[in-house]
C-alpha positions as CSV (number, residue, x, y, z in Angstrom):
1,X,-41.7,2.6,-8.1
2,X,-38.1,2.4,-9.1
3,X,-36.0,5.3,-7.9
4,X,-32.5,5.7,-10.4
5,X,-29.9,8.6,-9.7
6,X,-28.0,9.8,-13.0
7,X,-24.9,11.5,-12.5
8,X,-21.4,11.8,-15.8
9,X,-19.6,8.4,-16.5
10,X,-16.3,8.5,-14.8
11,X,-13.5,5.5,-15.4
12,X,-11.9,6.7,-12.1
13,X,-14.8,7.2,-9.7
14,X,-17.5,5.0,-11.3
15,X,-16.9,1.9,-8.9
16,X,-16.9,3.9,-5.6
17,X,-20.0,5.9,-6.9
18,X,-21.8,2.6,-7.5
19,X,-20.9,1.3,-3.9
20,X,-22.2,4.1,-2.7
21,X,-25.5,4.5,-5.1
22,X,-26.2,0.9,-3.7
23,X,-25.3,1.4,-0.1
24,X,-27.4,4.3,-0.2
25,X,-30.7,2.3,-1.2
26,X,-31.2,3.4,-4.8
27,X,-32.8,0.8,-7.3
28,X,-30.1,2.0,-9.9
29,X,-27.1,4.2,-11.2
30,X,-27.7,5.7,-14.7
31,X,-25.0,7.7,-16.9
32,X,-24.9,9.9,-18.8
33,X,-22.7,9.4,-22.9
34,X,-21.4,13.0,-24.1
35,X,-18.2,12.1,-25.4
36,X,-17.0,15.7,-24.5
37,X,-18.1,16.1,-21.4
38,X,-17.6,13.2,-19.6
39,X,-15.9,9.4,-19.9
40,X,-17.0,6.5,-21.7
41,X,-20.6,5.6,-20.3
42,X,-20.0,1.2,-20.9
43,X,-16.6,1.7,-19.5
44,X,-17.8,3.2,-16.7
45,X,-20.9,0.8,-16.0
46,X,-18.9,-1.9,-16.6
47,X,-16.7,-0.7,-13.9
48,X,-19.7,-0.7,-11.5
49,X,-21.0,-3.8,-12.3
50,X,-17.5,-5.6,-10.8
51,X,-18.2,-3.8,-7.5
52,X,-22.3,-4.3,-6.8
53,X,-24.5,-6.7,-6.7
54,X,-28.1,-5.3,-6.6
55,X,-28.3,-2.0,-8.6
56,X,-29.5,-1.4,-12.1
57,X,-27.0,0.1,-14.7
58,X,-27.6,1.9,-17.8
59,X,-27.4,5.2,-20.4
60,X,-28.7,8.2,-19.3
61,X,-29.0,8.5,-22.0
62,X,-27.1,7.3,-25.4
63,X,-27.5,8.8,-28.6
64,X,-28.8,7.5,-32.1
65,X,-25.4,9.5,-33.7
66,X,-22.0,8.8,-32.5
67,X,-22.4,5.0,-32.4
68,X,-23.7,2.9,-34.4
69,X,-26.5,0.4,-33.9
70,X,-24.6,-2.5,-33.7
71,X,-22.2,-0.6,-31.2
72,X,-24.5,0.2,-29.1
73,X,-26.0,-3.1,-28.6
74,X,-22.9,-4.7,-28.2
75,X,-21.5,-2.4,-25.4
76,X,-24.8,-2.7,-23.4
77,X,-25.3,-6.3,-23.7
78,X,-21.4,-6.8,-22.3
79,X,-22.3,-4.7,-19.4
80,X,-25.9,-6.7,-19.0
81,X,-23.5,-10.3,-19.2
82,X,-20.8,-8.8,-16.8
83,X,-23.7,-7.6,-14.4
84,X,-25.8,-10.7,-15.0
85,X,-28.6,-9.2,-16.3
86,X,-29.1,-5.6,-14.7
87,X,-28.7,-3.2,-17.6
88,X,-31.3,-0.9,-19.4
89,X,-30.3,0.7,-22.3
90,X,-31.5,4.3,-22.3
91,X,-31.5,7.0,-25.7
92,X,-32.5,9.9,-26.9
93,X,-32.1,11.8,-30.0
94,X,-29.1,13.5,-28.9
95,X,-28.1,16.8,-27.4
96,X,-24.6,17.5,-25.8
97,X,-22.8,15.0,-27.5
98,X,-23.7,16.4,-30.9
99,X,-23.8,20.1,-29.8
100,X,-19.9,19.6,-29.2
101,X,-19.9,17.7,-32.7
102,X,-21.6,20.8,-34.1
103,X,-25.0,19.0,-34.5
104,X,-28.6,19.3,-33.6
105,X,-30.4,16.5,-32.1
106,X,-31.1,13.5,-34.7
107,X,-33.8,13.8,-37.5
108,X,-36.9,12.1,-36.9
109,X,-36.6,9.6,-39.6
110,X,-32.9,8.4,-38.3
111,X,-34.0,7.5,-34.6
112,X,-36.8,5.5,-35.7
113,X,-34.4,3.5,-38.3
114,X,-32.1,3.2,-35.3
115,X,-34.4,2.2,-32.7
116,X,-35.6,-0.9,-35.5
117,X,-32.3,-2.0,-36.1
118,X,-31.0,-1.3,-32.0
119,X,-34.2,-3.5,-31.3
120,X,-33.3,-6.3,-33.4
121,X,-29.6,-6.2,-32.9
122,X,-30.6,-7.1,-29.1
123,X,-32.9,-9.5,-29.9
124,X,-30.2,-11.4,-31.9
125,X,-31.8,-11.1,-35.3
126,X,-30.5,-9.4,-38.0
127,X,-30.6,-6.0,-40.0
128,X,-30.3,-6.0,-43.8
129,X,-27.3,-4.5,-45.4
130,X,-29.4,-2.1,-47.5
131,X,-30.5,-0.6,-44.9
132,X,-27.3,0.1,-43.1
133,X,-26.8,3.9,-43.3
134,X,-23.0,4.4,-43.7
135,X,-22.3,6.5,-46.7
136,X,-20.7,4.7,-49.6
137,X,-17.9,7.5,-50.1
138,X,-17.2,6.5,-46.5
139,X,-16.7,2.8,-47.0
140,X,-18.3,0.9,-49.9
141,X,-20.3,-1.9,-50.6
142,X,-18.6,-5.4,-49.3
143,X,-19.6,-6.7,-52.4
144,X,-16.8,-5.0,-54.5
145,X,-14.5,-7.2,-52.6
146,X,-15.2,-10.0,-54.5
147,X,-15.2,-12.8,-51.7
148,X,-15.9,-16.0,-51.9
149,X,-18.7,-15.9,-49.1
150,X,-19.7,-13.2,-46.9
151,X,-22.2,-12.3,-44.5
152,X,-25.5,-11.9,-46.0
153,X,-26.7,-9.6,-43.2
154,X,-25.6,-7.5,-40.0
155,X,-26.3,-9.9,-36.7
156,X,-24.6,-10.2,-33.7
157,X,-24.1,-14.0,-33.2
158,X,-23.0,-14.2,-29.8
159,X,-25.7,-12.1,-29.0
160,X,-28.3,-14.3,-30.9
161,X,-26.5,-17.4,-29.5
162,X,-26.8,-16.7,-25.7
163,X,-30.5,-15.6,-26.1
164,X,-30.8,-18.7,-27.6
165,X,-28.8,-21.0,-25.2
166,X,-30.5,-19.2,-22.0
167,X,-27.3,-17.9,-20.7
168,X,-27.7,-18.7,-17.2
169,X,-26.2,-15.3,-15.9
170,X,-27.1,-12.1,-18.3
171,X,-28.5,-13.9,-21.3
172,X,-32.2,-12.1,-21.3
173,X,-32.6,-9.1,-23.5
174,X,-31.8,-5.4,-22.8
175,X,-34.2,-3.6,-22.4
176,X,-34.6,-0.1,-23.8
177,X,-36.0,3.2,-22.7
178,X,-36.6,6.6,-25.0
179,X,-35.8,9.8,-23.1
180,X,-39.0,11.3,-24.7
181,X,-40.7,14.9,-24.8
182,X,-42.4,15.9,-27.6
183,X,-45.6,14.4,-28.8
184,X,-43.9,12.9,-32.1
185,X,-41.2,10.8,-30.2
186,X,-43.4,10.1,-27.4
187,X,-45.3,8.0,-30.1
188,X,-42.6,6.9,-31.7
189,X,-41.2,5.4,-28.3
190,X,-44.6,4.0,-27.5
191,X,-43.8,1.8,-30.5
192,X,-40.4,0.9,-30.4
193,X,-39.1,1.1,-26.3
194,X,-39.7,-1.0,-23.5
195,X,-40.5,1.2,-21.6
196,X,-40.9,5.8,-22.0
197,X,-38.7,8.2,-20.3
198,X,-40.5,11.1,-20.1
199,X,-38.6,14.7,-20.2
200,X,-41.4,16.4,-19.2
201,X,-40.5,18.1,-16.1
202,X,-42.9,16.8,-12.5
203,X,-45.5,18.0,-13.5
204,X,-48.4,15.9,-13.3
205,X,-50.8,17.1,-16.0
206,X,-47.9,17.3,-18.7
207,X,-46.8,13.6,-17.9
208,X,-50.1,12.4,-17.8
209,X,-51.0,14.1,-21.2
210,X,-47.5,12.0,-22.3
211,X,-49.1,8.9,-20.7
212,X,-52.6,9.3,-22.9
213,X,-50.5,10.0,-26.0
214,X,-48.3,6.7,-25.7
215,X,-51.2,4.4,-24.9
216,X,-53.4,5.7,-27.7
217,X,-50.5,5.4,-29.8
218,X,-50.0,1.7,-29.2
219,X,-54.1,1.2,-29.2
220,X,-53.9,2.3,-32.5
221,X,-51.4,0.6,-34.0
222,X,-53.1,-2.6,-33.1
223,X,-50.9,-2.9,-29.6
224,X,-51.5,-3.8,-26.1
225,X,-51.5,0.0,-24.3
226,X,-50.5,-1.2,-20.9
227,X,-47.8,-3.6,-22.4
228,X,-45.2,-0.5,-22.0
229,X,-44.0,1.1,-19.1
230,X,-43.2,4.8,-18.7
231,X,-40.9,6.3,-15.8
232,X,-39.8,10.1,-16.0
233,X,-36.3,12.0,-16.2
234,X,-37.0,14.2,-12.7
235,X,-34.9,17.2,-11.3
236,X,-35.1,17.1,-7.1
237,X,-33.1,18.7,-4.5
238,X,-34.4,17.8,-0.9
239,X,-33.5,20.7,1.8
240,X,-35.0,22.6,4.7
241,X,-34.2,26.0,3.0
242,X,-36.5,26.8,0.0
243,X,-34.4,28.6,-1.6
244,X,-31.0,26.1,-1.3
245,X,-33.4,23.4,-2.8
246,X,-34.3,25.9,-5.9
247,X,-30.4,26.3,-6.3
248,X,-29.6,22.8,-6.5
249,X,-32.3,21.9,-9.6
250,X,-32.2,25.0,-11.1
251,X,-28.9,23.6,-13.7
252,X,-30.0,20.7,-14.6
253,X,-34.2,21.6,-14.8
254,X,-32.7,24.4,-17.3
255,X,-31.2,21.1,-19.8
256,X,-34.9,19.3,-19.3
257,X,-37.0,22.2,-19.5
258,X,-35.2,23.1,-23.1
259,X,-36.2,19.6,-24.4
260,X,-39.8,20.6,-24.2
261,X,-39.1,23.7,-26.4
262,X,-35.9,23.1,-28.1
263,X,-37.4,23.9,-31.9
264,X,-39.1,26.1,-30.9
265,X,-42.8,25.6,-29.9
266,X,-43.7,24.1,-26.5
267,X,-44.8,20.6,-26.4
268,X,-47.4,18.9,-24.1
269,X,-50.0,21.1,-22.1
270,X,-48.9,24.3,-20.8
271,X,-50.4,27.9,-20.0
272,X,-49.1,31.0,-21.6
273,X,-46.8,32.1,-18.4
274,X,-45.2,29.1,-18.6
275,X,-44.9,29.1,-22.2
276,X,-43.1,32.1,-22.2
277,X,-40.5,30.7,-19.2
278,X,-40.0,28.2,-22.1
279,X,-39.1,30.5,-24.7
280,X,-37.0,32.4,-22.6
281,X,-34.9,29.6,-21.6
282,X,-34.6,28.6,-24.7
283,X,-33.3,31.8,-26.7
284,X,-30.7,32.6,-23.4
285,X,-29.6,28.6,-23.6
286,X,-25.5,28.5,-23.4
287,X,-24.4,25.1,-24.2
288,X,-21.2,26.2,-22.9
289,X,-22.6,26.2,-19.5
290,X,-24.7,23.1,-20.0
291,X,-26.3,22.2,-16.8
292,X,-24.5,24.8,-14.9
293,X,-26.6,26.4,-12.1
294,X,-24.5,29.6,-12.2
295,X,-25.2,29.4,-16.0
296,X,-27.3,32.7,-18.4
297,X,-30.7,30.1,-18.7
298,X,-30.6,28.9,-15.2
299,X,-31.0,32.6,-14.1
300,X,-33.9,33.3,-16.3
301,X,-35.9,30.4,-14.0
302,X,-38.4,31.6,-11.8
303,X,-39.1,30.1,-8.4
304,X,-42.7,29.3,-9.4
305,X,-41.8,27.4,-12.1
306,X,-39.0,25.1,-10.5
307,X,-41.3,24.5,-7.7
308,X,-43.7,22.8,-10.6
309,X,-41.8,21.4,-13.0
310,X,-39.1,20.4,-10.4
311,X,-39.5,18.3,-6.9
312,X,-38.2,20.8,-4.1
313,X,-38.2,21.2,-0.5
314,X,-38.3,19.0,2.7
315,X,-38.1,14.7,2.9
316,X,-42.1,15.2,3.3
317,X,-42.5,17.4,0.5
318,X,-40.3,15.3,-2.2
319,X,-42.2,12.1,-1.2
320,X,-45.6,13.3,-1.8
321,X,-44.4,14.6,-4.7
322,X,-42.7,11.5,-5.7
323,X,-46.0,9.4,-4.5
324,X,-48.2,11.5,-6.8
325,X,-45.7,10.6,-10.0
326,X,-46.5,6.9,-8.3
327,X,-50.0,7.1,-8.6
328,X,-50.3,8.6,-12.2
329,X,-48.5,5.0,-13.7
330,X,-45.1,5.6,-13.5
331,X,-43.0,2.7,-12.6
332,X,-39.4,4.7,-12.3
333,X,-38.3,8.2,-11.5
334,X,-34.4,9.1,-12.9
335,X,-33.5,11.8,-9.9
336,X,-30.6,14.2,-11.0
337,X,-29.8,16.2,-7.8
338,X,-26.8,18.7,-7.4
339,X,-25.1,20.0,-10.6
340,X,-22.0,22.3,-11.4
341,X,-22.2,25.7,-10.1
342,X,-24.4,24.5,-7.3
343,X,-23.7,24.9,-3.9
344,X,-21.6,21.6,-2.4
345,X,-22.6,21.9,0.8
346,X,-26.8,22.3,-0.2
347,X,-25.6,19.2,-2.1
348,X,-24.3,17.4,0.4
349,X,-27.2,18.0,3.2
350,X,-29.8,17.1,0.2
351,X,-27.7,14.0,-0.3
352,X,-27.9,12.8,3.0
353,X,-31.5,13.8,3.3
354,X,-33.0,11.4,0.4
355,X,-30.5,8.7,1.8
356,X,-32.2,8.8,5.3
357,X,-35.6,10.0,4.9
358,X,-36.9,10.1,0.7
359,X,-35.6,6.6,-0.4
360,X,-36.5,4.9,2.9
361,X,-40.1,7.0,2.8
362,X,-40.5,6.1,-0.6
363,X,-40.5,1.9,0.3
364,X,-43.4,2.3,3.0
């Protein structure tokens, strides 16, 4: 099993981050694209890919709003030539980066027209015009130009042409991978992705309800169900002290729990306690102070539920937690440690703890 860290895209500190991330033993450095928040995230992961040699890169994760399709595909495909082949394209339907545009995450019916055309824009085919969703009042149809030839469709020929060549160094496809949660884009993603990122918390009986839904999905579309691969978005702080472990997860755990009850209704398997710890976090959510561990929702958490839904506690105890997501199917875990408003030095020791004792545990 792959084991990825996730941390904001930074122009400045992105190339001594991924030196590190690689020194460190990690299979690969995701980041995360909120244009508000943080840097640009193919700046940044280009950036690393100059300065390492073994380490995946990639989104985590991109949005189906603030770029299009086409955009998209381009950026990641640069960074998969510059790295020679080790990016991973990873989206979801959006939540910070539209919040601070004043928008909810993307409709339904949008990121499944975006995943179609993002899939075929890095396959090098093409995508019809008519289907291109920019509104006319915002630029109109090329064909009131009058020209005397014109594309007939959107493709990205040097895309198309290095797939086609065999470009010795980056030319496969990037792959992509759906930061997924509720049951109708955990289909969806079973359809259209590579492979699923669940955003279901550590739990084992939510993921492996997520892992039943995507296989039957592709069974009955006529699809091969173990032709997909599913990995999971997971929250982890690794130190002696129970409680400095709690402290570290408890920020970001707050932004993945939400995604499991962000219209409102809890989505996978859960009992009634923990569907009320849902609904709290939910209605005392401060996008303000996303991710924060000093923030209103990470208070409302209670220990027993980031004990569950989070991996917490000793090198022992993260690895047989880690082992367990192992043996359910999942071929990569996303950790995201230490976030603002947690302690630095609890970050620090966990740091050091899954450099020397969970990554190397984790390869035995």
């Amino acid at each position: 099993m792959q084991l990825w860290t996730t941390g904001v895209a930074s122009a400045r500190g992105a190339a001594r981050t991924a030196q590190e991330i690689e020194a460190a033993g990690w299979d690969g450095m995701l980041v995360v694209d909120s244009q508000n928040l943080s840097g640009d995230p193919y700046v940044s992961l280009a950036l690393a890919a100059t300065v390492t040699t073994r380490i995946g890169l990639g989104t985590g994760v991109t949005n189906s709003v603030t770029r299009h399709a086409a955009a998209t595909a381009t950026a990641i495909t640069s960074v998969n030539r510059i790295s020679n082949g080790r990016a991973v394209l990873g989206i979801g339907r959006g939540d910070s980066a539209l919040a601070h545009l004043g928008r909810a995450p993307a409709r339904l019916a949008q990121f499944e027209r975006y995943l179609r055309h993002l899939q075929s824009y890095l396959a090098g085919d093409s995508v019809s015009f008519d289907e291109i969703d920019i509104p006319p009042e915002v630029a109109p149809p090329l064909s009131g130009l009058h020209l005397h030839d014109a594309p007939p469709a959107s493709r990205i020929g040097w895309i198309a042409d290095g797939l086609k060549t065999g470009a010795p160094q980056g030319g496969g496809k990037v792959p992509v991978e759906v930061a997924a949660s509720g049951p109708k884009v955990i289909a969806m993603s079973a359809l259209h992705a590579e492979r699923v990122m669940f955003t279901l918390g550590a739990d084992v009986e939510r993921l492996a309800w997520g892992i039943a839904l995507a296989k039957k999905t592709r069974k009955d579309a006529g699809l091969d169900p173990d032709a997909i691969a599913f990995g999971a978005y997971v929250n982890l702080g690794c130190h002696g002290d129970m409680d400095a472990a709690r402290g570290l997860v408890r920020g970001g755990l707050t932004t993945f729990a939400r995604f499991s009850v962000m219209h409102g209704k809890a989505s996978g398997p859960v009992s009634a306690k923990d569907r009320e710890q849902l609904e709290t976090l939910v209605t005392n959510y401060d996008m303000k102070a996303h991710t924060r561990g000093d923030s209103r929702q990470a208070g409302t958490l209670t220990d027993d539920f980031v004990d569950r839904f989070a991996i917490v506690g000793t090198p022992d105890r993260c690895i047989e937690r880690l082992r367990a997501l192992k043996a359910l199917g999942l071929d990569k875990v996303a950790i995201s440690g230490g976030m603002r408003g947690a302690s630095a030095e609890d970050a620090a020791v966990s740091k050091r703890l899954v450099a020397e004792q969970v990554l190397p545990g984790m390869r035995k």
